[in-house]
Each structure stands twice: as C-alpha cells, then as structure tokens.
C-alpha positions in Angstrom: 64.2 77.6 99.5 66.6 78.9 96.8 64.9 79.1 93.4 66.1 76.5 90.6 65.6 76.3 86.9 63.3 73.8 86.3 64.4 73.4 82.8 66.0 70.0 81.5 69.9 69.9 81.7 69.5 73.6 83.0 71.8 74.2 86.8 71.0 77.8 87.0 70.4 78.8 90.4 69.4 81.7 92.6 72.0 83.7 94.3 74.6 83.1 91.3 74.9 85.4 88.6 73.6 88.8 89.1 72.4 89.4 85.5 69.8 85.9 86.0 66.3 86.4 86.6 64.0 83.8 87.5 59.7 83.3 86.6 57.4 81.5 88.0 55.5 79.3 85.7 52.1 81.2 84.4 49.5 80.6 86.9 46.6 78.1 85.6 43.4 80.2 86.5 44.9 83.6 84.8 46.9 82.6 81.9 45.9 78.8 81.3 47.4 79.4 77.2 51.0 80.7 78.3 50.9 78.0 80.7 50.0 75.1 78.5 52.4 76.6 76.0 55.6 77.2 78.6 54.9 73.7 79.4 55.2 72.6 76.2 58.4 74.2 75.4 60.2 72.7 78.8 59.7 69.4 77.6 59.7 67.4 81.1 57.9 64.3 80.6 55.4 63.3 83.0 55.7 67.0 84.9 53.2 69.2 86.6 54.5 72.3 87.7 53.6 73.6 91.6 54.5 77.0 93.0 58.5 75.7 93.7 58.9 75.9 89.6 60.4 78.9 88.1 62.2 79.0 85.0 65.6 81.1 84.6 66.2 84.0 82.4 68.5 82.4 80.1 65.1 80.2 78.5 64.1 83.5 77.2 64.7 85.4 74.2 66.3 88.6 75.2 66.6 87.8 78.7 63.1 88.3 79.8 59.6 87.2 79.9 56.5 88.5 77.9 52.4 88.9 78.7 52.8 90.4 75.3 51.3 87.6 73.1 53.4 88.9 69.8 57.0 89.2 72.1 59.1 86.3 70.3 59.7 85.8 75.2 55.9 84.9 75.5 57.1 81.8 75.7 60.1 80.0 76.9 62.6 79.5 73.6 66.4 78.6 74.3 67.2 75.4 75.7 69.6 72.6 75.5 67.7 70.9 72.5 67.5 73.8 70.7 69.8 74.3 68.1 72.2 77.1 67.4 71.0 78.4 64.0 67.3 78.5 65.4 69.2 80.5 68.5 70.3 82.9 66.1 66.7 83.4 64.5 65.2 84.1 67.7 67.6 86.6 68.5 66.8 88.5 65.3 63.2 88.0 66.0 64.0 89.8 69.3 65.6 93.0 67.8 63.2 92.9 65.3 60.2 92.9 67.9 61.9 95.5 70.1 62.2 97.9 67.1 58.9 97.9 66.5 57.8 98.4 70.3 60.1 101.7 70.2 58.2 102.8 67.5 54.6 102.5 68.9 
C-alpha cells in the first residue's frame, strides 16, 4: 500500500517528489509523550492512528523528524492551519537549533 500523509488537507503521497520523506506515527509503548503530542499537533478529530499512518516530511521543521526532545521537529509543526509568520519563526528556530548542534 503506498504511504499517505495523514495530515488534514495534506495530498502528499509516496512515490512523488523525491525530496519527501515520510514517518510513521511514534509508537505507543516506546515514545507514548511524542505520540500524544504528534497527535495533538495533527488535529484529526475523533482519530486513532494504526500502523497505515505516516506523516510526510513537509509537517516538519527542516524537513525531518526529531527523538531529540529540544529539536524545534520533535514534533509535527507546519500545516495548513498554521500561519505564515509562525512558519517563519519555526524556521529560525530550526537554524538556530542546528547551530547549536554543530557546536556540541
């Protein structure tokens, strides 16, 4: 089965672009906190996720997602109800996290 983004208003889907990635959502019994929170962010009312939900690259900030609990792509920040100026600040957020991973 081709992978879809479950993500509200989102038609991303596998085998398109070559620069999309898609994740699974976090599994319940290892990271029940990234889960609740990825949840939260997707904003599907009424949804449990199963193993056919992934979530595509372009939810992310810088194009990727994060274990890293103080990575601005822990969790899942760019969709269609989110505004452009708050786009903007993530984005900053995101250079501003990677410079300081370069220097550890």
């Amino acid at each position: 089965m081709p992978k879809s983004c479950c993500a509200v208003g989102c038609t991303n889907r596998g085998g398109g672009r070559s620069d999309l990635r898609f994740f699974r959502i976090p599994a319940e019994s290892r990271y029940p906190e990234q889960r609740r929170q990825w949840i939260a962010a997707i904003r599907r009312v009424n949804w449990v996720p199963d193993e056919n939900s992934w979530l595509c690259s372009d939810h992310f900030v810088g194009g990727d997602s994060s274990k890293d609990q103080l990575s601005p792509a822990y969790v899942p920040q760019i969709f269609s109800h989110t505004r452009s100026p708050v786009k903007r600040k993530l984005e900053r957020d995101w250079e501003a996290y990677e410079r300081r991973a370069k220097r550890r």
